[in-house]
C-alpha positions as CSV (number, residue, x, y, z in Angstrom):
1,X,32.8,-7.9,-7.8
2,X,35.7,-5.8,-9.2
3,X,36.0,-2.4,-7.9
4,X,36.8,0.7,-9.8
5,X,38.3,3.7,-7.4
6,X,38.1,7.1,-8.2
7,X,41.5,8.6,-8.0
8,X,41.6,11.6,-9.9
9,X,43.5,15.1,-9.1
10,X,41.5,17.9,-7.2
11,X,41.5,20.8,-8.7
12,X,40.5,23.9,-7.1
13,X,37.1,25.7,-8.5
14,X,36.7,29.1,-8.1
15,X,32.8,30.3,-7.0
16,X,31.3,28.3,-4.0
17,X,28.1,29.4,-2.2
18,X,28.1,32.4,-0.4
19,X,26.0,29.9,2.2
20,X,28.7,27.3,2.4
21,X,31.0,27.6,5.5
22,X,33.8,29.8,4.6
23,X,36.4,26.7,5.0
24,X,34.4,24.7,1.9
25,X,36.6,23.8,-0.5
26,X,35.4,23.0,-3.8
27,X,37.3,20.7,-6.5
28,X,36.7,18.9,-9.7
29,X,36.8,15.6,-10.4
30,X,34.2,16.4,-13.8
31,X,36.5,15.0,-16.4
32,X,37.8,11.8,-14.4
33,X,34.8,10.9,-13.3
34,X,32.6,11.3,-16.4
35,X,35.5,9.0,-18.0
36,X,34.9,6.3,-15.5
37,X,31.4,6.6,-15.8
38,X,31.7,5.8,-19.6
39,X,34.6,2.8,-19.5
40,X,33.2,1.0,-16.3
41,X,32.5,-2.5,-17.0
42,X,28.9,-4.2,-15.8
43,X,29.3,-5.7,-12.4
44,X,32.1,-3.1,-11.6
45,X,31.9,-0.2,-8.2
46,X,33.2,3.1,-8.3
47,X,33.7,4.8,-5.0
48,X,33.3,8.6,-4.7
49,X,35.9,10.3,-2.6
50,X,34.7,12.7,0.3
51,X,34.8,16.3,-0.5
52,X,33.1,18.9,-2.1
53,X,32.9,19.0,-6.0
54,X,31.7,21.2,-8.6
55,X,30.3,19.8,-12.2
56,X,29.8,22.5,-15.0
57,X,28.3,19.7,-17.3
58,X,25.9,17.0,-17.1
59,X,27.4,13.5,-16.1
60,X,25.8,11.1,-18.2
61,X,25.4,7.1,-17.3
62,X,24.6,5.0,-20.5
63,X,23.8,1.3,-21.4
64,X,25.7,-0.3,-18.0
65,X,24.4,-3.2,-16.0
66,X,24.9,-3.9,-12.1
67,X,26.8,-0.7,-11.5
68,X,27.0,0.7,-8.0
69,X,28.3,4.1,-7.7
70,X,28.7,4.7,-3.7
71,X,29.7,8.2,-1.8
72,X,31.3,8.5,1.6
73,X,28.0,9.5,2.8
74,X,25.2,12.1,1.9
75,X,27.2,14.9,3.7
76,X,30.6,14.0,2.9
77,X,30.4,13.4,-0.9
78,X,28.7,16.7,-2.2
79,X,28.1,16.7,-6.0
80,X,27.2,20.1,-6.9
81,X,26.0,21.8,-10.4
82,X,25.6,25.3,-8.6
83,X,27.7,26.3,-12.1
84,X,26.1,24.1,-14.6
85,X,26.9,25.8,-18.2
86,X,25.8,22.4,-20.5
87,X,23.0,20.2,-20.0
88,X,19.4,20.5,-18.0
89,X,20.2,17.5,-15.5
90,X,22.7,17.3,-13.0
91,X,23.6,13.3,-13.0
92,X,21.4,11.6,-15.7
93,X,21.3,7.5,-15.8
94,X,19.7,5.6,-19.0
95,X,19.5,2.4,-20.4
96,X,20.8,1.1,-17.9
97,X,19.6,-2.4,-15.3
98,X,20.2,-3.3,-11.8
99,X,22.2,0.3,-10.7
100,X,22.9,1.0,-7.3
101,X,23.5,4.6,-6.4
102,X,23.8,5.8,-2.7
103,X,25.5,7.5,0.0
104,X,26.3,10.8,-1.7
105,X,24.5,14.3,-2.5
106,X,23.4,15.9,-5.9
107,X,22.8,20.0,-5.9
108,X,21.7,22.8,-7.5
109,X,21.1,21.3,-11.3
110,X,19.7,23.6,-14.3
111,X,17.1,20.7,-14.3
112,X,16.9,17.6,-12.4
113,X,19.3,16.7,-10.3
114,X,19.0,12.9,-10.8
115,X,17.2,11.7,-13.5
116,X,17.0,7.9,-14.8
117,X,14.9,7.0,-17.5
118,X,14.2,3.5,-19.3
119,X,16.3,1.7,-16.7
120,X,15.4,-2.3,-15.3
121,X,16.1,-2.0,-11.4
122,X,17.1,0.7,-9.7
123,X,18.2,1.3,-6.4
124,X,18.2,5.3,-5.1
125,X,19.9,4.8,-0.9
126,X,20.5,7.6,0.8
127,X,21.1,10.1,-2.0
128,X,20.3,13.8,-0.8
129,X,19.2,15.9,-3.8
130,X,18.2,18.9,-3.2
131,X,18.7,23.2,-4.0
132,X,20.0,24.3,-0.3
133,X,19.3,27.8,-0.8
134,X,15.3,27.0,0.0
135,X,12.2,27.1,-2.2
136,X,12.6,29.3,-5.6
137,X,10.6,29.3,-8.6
138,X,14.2,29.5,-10.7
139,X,15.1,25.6,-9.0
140,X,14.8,22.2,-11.0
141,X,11.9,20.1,-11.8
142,X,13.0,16.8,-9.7
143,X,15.2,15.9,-7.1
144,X,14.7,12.8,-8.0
145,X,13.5,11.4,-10.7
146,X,12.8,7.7,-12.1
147,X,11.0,7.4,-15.0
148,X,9.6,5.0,-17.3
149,X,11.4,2.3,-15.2
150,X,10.8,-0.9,-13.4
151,X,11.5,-2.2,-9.9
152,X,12.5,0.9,-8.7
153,X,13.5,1.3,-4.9
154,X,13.9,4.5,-3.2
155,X,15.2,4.8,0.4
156,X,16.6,6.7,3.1
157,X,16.8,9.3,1.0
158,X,16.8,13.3,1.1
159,X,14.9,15.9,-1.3
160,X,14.2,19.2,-0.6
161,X,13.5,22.2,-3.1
162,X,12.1,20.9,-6.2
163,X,9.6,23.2,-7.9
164,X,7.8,20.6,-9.5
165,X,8.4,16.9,-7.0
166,X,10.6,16.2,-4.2
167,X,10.8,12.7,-4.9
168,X,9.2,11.3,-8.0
169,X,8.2,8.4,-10.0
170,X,6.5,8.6,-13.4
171,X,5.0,5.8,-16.1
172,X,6.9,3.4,-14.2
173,X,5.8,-0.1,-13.3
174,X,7.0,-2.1,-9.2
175,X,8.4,0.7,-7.0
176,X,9.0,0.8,-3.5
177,X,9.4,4.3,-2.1
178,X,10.1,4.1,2.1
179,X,11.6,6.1,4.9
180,X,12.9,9.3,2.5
181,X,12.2,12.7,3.9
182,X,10.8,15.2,1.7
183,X,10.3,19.1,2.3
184,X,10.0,22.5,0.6
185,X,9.1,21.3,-2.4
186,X,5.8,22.2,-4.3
187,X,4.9,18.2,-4.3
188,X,6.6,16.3,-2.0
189,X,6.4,12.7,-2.8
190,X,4.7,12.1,-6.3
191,X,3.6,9.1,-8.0
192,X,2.8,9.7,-11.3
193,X,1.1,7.2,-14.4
194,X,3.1,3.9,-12.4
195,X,1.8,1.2,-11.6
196,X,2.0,-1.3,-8.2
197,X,3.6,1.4,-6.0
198,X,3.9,1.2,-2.8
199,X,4.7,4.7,-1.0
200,X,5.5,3.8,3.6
201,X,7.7,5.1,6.2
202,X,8.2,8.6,4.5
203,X,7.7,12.1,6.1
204,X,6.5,14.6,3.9
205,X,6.5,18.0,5.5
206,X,6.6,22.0,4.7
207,X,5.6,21.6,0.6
208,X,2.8,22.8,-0.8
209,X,1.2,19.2,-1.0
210,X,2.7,16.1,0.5
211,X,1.7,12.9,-1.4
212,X,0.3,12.7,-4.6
213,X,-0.8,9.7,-6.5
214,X,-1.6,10.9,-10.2
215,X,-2.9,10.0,-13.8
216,X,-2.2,12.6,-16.3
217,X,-3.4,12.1,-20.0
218,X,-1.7,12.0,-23.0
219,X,1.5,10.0,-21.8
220,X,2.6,6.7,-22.5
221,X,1.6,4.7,-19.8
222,X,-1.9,5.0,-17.4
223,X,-1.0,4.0,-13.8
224,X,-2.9,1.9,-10.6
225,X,-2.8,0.0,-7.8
226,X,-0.9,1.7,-5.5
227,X,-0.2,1.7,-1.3
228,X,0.0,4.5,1.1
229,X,0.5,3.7,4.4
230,X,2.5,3.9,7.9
231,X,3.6,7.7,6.5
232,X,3.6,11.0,8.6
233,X,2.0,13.6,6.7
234,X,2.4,17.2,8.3
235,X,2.5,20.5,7.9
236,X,2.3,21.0,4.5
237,X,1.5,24.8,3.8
238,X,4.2,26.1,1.6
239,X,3.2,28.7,-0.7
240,X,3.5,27.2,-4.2
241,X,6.6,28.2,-6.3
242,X,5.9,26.1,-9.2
243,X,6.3,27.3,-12.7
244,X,2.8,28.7,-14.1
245,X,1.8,25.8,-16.3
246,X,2.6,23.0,-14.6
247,X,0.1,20.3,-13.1
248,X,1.8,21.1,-9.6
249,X,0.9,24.7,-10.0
250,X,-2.5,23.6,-9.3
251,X,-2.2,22.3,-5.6
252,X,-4.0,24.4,-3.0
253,X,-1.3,24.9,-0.6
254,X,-2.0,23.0,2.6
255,X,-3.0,19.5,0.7
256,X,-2.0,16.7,2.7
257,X,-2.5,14.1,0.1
258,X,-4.4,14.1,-3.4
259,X,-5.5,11.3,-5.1
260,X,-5.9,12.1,-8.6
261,X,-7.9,10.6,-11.6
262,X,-6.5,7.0,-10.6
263,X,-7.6,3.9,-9.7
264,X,-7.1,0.7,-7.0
265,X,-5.8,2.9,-4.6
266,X,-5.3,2.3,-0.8
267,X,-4.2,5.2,2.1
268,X,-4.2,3.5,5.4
269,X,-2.4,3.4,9.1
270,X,-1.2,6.9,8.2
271,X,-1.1,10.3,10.4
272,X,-2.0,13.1,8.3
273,X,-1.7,16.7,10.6
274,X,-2.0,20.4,10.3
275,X,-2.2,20.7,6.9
276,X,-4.0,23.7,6.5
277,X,-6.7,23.2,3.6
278,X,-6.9,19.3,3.3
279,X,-5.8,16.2,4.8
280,X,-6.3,14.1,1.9
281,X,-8.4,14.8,-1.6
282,X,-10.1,12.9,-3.9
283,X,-10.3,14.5,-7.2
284,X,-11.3,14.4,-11.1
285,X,-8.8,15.7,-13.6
286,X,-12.4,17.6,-14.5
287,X,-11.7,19.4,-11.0
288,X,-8.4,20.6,-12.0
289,X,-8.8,21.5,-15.6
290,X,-11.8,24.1,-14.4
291,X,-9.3,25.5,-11.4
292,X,-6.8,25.8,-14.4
293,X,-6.5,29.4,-15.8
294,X,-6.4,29.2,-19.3
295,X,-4.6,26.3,-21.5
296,X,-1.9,24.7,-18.6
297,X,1.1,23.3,-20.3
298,X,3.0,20.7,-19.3
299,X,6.5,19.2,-19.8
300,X,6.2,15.5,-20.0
301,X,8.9,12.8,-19.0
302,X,9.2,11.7,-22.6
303,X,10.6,15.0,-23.7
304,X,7.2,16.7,-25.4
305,X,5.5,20.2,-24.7
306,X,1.7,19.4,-24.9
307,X,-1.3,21.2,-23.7
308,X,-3.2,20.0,-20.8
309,X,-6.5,20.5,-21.5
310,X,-6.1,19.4,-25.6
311,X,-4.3,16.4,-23.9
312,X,-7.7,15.5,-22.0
313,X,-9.7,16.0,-24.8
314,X,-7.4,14.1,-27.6
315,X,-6.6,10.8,-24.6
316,X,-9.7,8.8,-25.6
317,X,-8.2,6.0,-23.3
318,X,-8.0,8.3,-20.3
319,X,-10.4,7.9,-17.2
320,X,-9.8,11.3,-15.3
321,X,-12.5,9.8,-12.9
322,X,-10.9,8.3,-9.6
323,X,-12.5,5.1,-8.4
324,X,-11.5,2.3,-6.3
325,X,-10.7,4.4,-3.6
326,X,-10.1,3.4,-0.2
327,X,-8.8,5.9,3.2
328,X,-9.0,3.6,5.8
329,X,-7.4,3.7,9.3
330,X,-5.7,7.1,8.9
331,X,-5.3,9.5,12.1
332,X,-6.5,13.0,10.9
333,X,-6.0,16.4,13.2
334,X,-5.7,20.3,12.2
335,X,-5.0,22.8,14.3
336,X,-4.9,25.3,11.8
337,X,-9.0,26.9,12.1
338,X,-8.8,28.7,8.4
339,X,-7.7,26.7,4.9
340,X,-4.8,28.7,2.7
341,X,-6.4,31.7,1.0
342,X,-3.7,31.4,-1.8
343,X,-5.8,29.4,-3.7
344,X,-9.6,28.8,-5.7
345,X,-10.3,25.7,-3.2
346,X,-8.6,27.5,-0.2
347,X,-11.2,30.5,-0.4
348,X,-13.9,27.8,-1.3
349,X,-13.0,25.5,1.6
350,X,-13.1,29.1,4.0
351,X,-16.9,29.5,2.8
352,X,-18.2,25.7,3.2
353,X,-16.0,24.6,5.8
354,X,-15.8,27.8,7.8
355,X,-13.5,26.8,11.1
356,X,-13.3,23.4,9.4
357,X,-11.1,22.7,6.9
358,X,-11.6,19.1,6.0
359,X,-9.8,16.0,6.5
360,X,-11.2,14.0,3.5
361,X,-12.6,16.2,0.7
362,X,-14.3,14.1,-2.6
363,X,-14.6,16.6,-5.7
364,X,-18.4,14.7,-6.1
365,X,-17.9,15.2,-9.6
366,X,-19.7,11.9,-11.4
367,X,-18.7,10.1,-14.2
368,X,-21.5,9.5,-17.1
369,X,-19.8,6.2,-17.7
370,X,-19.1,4.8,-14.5
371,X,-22.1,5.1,-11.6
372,X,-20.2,2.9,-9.2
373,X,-16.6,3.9,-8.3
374,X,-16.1,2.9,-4.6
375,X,-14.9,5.6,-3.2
376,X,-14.5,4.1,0.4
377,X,-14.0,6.2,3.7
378,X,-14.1,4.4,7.0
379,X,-12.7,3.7,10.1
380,X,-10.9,7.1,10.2
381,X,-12.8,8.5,13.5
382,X,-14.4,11.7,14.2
383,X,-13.1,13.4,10.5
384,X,-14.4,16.4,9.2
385,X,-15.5,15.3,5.6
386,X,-16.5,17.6,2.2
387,X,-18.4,15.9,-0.8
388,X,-18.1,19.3,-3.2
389,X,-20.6,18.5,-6.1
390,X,-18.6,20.6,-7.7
391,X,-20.3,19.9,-11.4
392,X,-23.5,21.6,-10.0
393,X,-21.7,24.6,-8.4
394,X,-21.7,23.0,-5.1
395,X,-25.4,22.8,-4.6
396,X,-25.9,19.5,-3.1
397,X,-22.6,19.8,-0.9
398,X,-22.5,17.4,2.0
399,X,-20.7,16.5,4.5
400,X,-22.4,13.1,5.3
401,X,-19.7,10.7,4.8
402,X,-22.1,7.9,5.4
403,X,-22.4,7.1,2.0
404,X,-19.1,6.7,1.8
405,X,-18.3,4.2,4.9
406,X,-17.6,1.0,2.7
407,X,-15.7,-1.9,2.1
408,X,-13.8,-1.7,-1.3
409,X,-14.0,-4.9,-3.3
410,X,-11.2,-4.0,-5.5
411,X,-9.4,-3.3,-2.2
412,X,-5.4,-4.6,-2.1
413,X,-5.1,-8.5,-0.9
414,X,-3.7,-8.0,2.8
């Protein structure tokens, strides 16, 4: 493979973080490097210098096959938008097949700090994306963010300070997403409308939720069959900074996991501690349009502003049921005696769980269509479990998890 290497000039940029050590210097490479980006042939490598370096644009990766673009490491190459003026994303990839992109750091976007859309093979090593400064309404959607791609894999990587997801795959199909760390975001790690995911190895700690495995309606793809297993899920209590509107701004802080309005799903050999409303939840999209307030709005990955709700109502395709559900193996604990109070659920989970949040809550909410849905809870221990009912206002709550102790016959081949 030929190998394209960045030599450019360094030119001083005046305005670093006030939080950077006073002896950061910070250059720019923007214009050099956007032109290689653009006349780098397939198959070729560029090779990010070490250094600090300050983008004011969007860099923009188009129509390019087996590309690797490699950093000095995810400390020493620092690629920073802290001055964005054009452009929502920090380093946006499209079109594109079999990239490689690792060993440097992306900050501080308008938007997303790494976005790649419609792209066949992707891998994301040891990228740290993330806003430093700490949680904050005003930060990007996505550290990062595959979309509407296939075999995708995401490793040893870094995201911290999204206000939407950490790390995040949506309406893609084969992803792999093991050993990243994600904190301080409002989701942590988030697949979204994918298909055959598997999600092991990570640590998700200090966001609002951890893990969430999602259907939404109205977008172009529906998504199933995905792993979760062999992950630490802990602490996860952040207050929620999303934006009002978004799906995210609906997690209770102190979810460990939700499982939402999806299907042929499998959470095993994981430990799931001190998160202080939930260890994992089972939920409806009925569930969190009622906890809604008022018409939520969403930004979806194809570009469009829809409502929520009118969403749910106009997807006649959409199952916002969960079925084929199976938490298996998992190694539960709390220490934390009271759920958040920050949220509808929290305050709910006080009253019916009083000393007890739960470890495995199930929203109970059934589907007209669909009696049997194999929601399957075993082999878990001594767990604290919740079945809501929450269509009949909680009425027939139980926290019997007998019913629930079976063997999935959709279940993953192992």
């Amino acid at each position: 493979m030929k190998q394209l290497i960045l030599v450019s000039s360094l030119v001083f940029v005046v305005g670093c973080s006030s939080k950077e050590p006073e002896n950061t210097i910070w250059k720019s490479i923007e214009r050099s490097l956007q032109t290689q980006f653009i006349a780098i042939a397939d198959g070729d490598t560029i090779r990010l210098p070490e250094g600090h370096f300050m983008f004011t644009k969007s860099l923009t990766i188009d129509g390019k096959k087996g590309v690797v673009i490699i950093g000095k490491g995810m400390d020493k190459t620092i690629l920073s938008w802290k001055n964005q003026t054009e452009g929502a994303q920090g380093l946006h990839v499209s079109n594109s097949a079999n990239l490689v992109l690792q060993d440097f750091s992306v900050e501080d976007a308008k938007g997303d700090n790494l976005k790649v859309n419609d792209t066949h093979g992707l891998v994301l090593r040891r990228i740290r994306s993330a806003w430093p400064e700490g949680p904050k309404t005003e930060n990007g959607a996505y550290a990062l963010y595959p979309v509407l791609c296939k075999n995708v894999l995401i490793e040893e990587c870094v995201a911290m300070g999204s206000s939407d997801a950490g790390i995040y795959v949506g309406q893609s199909d084969s992803v792999i997403i093991r050993n990243n760390k994600a904190y301080w975001n409002v989701a942590g790690i988030e697949a979204e409308n994918s298909k055959y995911v598997e999600i092991y190895g990570n640590e998700a700690y200090e966001n609002t939720g951890g893990l969430l495995v999602f259907d939404l309606p109205g977008l172009t793809k529906y998504g199933h069959s995905t792993k979760v297993y062999d992950n630490n899920i802990h602490d996860n209590n952040h207050e929620n900074f999303a934006q009002k509107g978004n799906i995210v701004a609906s997690i209770p802080p102190g979810s460990g996991m939700m499982v939402l309005a999806t299907h042929n799903i499998e959470v095993y050999n994981n430990i799931v501690s001190d998160n202080r409303s939930v260890g994992v939840a089972i939920v409806s999209y009925e569930l969190v349009a009622a906890l809604s307030e008022g018409e939520q709005q969403k930004v979806n990955a194809i570009g469009g502003v829809q409502t929520v709700n009118n969403r749910f109502r106009e997807d006649t395709l959409y199952n916002a049921f969960p079925y084929d559900v199976t938490v298996r193996n998992n190694k539960f604990s709390n220490s934390h005696w009271f759920p958040t109070l920050q949220s509808d659920i929290g305050k709910l989970l006080l009253m019916q769980s009083f000393l007890n949040p739960p470890d495995v809550l199930f929203d109970g909410i059934e589907n007209p269509k669909q009696k049997s849905r194999n929601i399957c809870i075993r082999d878990n221990g001594d767990i604290i479990f919740i079945n809501l009912d929450a269509a009949n206002e909680f009425k027939s709550l139980s926290k019997d998890v007998t019913p629930f102790m079976c063997e999935n016959p959709m279940a993953f081949l192992r």
